[in-house]
C-alpha positions as YAML, in Angstrom:
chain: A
units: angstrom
residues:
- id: 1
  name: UNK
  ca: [-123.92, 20.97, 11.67]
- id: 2
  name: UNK
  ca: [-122.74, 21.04, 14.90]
- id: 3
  name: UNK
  ca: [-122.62, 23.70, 17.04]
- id: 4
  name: UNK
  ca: [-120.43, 25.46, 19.45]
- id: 5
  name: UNK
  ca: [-121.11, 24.31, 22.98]
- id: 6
  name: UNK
  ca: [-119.37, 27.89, 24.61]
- id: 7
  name: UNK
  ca: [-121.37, 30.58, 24.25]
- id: 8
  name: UNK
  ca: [-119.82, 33.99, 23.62]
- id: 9
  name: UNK
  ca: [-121.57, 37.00, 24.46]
- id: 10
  name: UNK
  ca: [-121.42, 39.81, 21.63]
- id: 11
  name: UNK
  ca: [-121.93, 42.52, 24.38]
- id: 12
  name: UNK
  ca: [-118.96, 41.52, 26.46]
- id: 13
  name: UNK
  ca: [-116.15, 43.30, 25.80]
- id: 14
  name: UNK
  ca: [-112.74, 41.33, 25.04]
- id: 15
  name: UNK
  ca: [-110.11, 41.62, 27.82]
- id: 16
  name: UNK
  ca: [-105.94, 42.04, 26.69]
- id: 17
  name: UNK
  ca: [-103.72, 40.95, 29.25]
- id: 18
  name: UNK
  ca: [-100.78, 42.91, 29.17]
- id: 19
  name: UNK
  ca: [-97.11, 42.39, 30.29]
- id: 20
  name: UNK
  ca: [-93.95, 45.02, 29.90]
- id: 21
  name: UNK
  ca: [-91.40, 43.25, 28.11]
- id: 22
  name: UNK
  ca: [-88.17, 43.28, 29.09]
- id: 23
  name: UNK
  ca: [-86.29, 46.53, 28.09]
- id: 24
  name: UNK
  ca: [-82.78, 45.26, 26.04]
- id: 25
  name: UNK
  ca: [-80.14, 46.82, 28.04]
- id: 26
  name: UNK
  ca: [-77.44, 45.25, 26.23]
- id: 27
  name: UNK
  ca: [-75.87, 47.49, 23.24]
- id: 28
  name: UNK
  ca: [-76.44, 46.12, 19.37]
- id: 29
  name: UNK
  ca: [-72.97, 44.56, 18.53]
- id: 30
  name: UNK
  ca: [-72.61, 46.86, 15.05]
- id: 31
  name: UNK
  ca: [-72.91, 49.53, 17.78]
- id: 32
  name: UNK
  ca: [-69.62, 48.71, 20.20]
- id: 33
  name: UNK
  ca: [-67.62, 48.07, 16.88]
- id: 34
  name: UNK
  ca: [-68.51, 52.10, 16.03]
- id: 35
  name: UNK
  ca: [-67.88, 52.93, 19.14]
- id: 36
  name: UNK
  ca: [-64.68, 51.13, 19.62]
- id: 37
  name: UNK
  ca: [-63.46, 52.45, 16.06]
- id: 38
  name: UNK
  ca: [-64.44, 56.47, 17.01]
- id: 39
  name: UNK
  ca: [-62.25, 55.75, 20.43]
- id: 40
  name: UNK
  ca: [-59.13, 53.98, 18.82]
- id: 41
  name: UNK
  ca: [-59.31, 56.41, 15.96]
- id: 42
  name: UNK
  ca: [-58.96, 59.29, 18.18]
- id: 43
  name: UNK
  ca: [-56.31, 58.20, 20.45]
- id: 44
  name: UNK
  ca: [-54.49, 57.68, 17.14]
- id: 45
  name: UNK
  ca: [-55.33, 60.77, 16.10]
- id: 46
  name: UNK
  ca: [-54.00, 62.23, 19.53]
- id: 47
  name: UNK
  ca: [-50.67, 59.78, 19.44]
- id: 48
  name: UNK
  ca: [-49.69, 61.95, 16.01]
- id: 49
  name: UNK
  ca: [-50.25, 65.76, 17.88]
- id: 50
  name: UNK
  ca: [-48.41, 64.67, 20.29]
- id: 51
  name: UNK
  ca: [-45.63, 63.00, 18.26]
- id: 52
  name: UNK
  ca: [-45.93, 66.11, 16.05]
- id: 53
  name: UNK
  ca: [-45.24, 68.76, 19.35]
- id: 54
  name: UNK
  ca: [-42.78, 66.73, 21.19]
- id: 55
  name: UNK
  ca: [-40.69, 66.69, 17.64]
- id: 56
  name: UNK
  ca: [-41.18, 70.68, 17.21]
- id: 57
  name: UNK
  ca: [-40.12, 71.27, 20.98]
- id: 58
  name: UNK
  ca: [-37.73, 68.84, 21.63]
- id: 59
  name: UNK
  ca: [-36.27, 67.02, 18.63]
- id: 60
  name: UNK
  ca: [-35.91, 70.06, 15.57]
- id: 61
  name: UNK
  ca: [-36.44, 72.49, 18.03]
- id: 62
  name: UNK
  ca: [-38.41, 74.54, 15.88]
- id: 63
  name: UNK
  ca: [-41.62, 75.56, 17.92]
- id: 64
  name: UNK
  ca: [-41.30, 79.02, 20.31]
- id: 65
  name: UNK
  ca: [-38.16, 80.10, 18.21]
- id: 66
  name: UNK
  ca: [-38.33, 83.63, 18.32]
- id: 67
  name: UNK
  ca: [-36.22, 84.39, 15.55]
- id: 68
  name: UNK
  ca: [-36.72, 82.49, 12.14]
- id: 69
  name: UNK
  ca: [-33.40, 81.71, 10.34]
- id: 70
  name: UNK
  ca: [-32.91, 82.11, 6.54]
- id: 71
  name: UNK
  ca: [-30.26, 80.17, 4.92]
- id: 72
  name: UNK
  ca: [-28.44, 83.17, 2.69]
- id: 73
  name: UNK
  ca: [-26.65, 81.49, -0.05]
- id: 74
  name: UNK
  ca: [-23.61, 83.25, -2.09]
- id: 75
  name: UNK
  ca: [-22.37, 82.37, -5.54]
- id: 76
  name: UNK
  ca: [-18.99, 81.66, -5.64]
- id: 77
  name: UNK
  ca: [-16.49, 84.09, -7.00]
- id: 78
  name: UNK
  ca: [-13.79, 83.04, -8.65]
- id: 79
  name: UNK
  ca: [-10.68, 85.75, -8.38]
- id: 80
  name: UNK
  ca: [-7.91, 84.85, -11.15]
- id: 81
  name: UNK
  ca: [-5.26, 86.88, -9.15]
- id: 82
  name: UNK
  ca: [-4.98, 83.79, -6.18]
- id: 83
  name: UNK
  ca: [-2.74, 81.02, -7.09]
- id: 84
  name: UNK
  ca: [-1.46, 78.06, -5.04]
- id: 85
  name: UNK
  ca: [2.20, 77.45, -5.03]
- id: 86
  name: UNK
  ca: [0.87, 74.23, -7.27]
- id: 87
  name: UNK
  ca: [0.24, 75.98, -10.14]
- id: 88
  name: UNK
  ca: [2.33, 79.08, -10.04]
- id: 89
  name: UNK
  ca: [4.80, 77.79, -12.23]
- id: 90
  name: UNK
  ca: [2.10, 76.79, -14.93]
- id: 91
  name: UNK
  ca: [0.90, 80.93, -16.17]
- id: 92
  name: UNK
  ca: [1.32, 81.20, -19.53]
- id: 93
  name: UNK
  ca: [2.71, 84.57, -19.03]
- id: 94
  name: UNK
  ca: [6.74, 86.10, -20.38]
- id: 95
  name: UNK
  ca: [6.69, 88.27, -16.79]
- id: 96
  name: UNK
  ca: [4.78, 88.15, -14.05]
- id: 97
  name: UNK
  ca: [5.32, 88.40, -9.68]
- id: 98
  name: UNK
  ca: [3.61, 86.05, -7.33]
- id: 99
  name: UNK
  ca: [3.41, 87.61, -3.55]
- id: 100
  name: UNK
  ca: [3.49, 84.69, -1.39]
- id: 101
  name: UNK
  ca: [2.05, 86.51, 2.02]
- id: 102
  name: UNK
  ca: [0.71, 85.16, 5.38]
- id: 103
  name: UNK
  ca: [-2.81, 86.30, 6.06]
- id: 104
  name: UNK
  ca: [-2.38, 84.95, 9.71]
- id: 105
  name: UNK
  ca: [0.55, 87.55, 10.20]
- id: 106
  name: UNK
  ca: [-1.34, 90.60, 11.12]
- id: 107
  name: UNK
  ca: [1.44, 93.39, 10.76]
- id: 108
  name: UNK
  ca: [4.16, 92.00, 7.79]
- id: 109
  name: UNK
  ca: [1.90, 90.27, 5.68]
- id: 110
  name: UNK
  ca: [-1.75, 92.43, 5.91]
- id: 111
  name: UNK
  ca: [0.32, 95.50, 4.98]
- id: 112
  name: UNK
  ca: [2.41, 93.97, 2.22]
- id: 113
  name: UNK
  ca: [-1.10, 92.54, 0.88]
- id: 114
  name: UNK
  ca: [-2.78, 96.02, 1.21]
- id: 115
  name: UNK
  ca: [0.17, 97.39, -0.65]
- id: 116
  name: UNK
  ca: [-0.04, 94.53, -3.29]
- id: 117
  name: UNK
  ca: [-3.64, 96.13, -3.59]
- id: 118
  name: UNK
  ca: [-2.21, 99.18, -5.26]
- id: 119
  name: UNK
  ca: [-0.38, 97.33, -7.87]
- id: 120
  name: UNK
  ca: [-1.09, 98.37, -11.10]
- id: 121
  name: UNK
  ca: [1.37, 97.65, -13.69]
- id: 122
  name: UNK
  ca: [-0.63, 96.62, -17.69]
- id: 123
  name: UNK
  ca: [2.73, 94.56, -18.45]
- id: 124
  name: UNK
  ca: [3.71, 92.24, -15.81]
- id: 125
  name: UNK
  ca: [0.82, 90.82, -13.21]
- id: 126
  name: UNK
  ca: [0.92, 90.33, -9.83]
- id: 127
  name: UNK
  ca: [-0.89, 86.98, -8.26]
- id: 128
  name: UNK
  ca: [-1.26, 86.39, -4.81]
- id: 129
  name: UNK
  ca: [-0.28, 83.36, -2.84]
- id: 130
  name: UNK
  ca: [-2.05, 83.01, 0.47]
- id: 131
  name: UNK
  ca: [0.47, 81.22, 2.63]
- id: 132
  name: UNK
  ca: [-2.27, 80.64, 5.63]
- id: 133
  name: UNK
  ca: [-4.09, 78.71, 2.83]
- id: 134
  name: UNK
  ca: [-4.18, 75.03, 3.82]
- id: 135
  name: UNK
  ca: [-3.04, 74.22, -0.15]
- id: 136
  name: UNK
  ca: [-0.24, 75.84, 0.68]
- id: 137
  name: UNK
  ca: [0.45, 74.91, 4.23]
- id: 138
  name: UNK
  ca: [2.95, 72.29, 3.48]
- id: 139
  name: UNK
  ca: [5.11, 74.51, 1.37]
- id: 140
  name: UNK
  ca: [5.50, 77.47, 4.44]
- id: 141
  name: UNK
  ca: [7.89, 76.31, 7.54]
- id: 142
  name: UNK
  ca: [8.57, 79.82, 9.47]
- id: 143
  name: UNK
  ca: [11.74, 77.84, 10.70]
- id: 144
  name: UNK
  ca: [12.88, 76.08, 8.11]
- id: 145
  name: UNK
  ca: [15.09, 77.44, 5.00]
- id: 146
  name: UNK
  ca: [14.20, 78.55, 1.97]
- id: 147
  name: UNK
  ca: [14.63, 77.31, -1.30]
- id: 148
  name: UNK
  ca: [15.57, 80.62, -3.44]
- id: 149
  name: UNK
  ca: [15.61, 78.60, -6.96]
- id: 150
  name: UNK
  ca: [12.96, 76.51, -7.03]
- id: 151
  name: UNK
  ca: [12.27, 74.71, -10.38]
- id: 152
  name: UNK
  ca: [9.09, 73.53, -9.47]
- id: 153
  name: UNK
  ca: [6.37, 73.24, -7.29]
- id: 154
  name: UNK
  ca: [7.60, 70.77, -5.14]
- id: 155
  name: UNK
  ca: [10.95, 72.33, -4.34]
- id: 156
  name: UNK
  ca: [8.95, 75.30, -3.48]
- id: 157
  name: UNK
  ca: [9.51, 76.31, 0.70]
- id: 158
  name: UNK
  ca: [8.69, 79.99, 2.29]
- id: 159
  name: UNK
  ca: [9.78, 80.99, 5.52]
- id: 160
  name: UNK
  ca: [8.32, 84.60, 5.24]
- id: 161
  name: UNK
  ca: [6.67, 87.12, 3.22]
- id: 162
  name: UNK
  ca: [8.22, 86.20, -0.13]
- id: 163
  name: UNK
  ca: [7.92, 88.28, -4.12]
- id: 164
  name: UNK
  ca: [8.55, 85.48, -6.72]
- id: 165
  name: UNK
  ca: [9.70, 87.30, -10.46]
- id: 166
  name: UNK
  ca: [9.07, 84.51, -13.02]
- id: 167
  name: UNK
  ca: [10.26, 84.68, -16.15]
- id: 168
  name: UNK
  ca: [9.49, 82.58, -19.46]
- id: 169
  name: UNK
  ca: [7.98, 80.00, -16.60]
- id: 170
  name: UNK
  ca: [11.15, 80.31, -14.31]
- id: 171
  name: UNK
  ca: [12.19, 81.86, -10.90]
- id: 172
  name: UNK
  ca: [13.98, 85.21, -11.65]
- id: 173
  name: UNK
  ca: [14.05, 86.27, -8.47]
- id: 174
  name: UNK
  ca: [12.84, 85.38, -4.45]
- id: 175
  name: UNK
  ca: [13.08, 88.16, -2.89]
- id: 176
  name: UNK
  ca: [11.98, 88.18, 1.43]
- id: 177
  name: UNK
  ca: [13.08, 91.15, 2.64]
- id: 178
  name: UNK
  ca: [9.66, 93.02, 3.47]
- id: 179
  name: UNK
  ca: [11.52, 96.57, 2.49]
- id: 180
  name: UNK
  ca: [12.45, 95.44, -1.38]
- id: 181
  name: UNK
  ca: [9.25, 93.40, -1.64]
- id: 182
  name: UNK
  ca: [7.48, 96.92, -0.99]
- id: 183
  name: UNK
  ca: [9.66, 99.30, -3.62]
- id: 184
  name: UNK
  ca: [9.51, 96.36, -5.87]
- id: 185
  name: UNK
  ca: [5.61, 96.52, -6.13]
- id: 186
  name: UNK
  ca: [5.22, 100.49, -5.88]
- id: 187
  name: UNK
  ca: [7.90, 101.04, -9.00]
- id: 188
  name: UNK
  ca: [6.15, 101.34, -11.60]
...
């Protein structure tokens, strides 16, 4: 056998040689993607808040409203007593008045519809004609003349405050002065 030439002593003891390594300074890549997610993910975040408070101030205008709003809806009411001159002629009744009145005329035609108010006869019915109504617009010309036996809806024209009498479906009587339209509705 051969044996070792260097001679080790047993007693000596072993030197290390040390040397600091070289600290990474450099971020793990897995880290920066995090990172870069957290930061885009809460400017993203902040893009909708402010989307959300511009909108409420300036767009709806519903932030810093001091009073709050509440939409009140009402059933419609139907009253059987209005007609249009379209379909006075078509009442299936042997007697009945129609008071053609302007709602717009504040003295003539409020009283004569307050006083139409009072009617109360079980035989003959009174409707009401709204003049001011926009279905019946075409049919009222304050200038024009009026037609005193119409036979139907189109021949129909008002100039004033106006009592139709209809009988069996036909005009009786058109009467305009305010004075017999008033006694007319009172007798009983």
């Amino acid at each position: 056998m051969k044996k070792n030439n260097k001679t080790t002593n047993e007693n000596e003891p072993i030197k290390f040689y040390t040397e600091e390594l070289k600290k990474n300074k450099s971020i793990n890549e897995d880290t920066v993607k995090i990172i870069s997610f957290i930061v885009i993910l809460i400017v993203v975040i902040g893009l909708f808040v402010l989307l959300y408070f511009v909108n409420g101030k300036y767009v709806t205008k519903d932030m810093n409203e001091k009073t709050t709003t509440t939409a009140v809806t009402t059933e419609p009411i139907y009253d059987s007593t209005k007609v249009t001159v379209d379909t006075m002629f078509n009442i299936s009744k042997d007697t009945y008045y129609v008071l053609a009145y302007d709602s717009n005329d504040e003295v003539d035609g409020s009283y004569i519809y307050s006083v139409s108010r009072s009617y109360s006869n079980d035989k003959i019915k009174l409707y009401t004609l709204d003049l001011a109504n926009a279905q019946n617009k075409n049919y009222y010309n304050k200038k024009g003349t009026a037609n005193t036996k119409p036979s139907k809806a189109s021949d129909v024209t008002f100039t004033t405050n106006t009592l139709i009498v209809f009988k069996k479906g036909k005009v009786a009587e058109f009467i305009q002065d305010k004075d017999k339209i008033i006694n007319k509705l009172k007798a009983k």
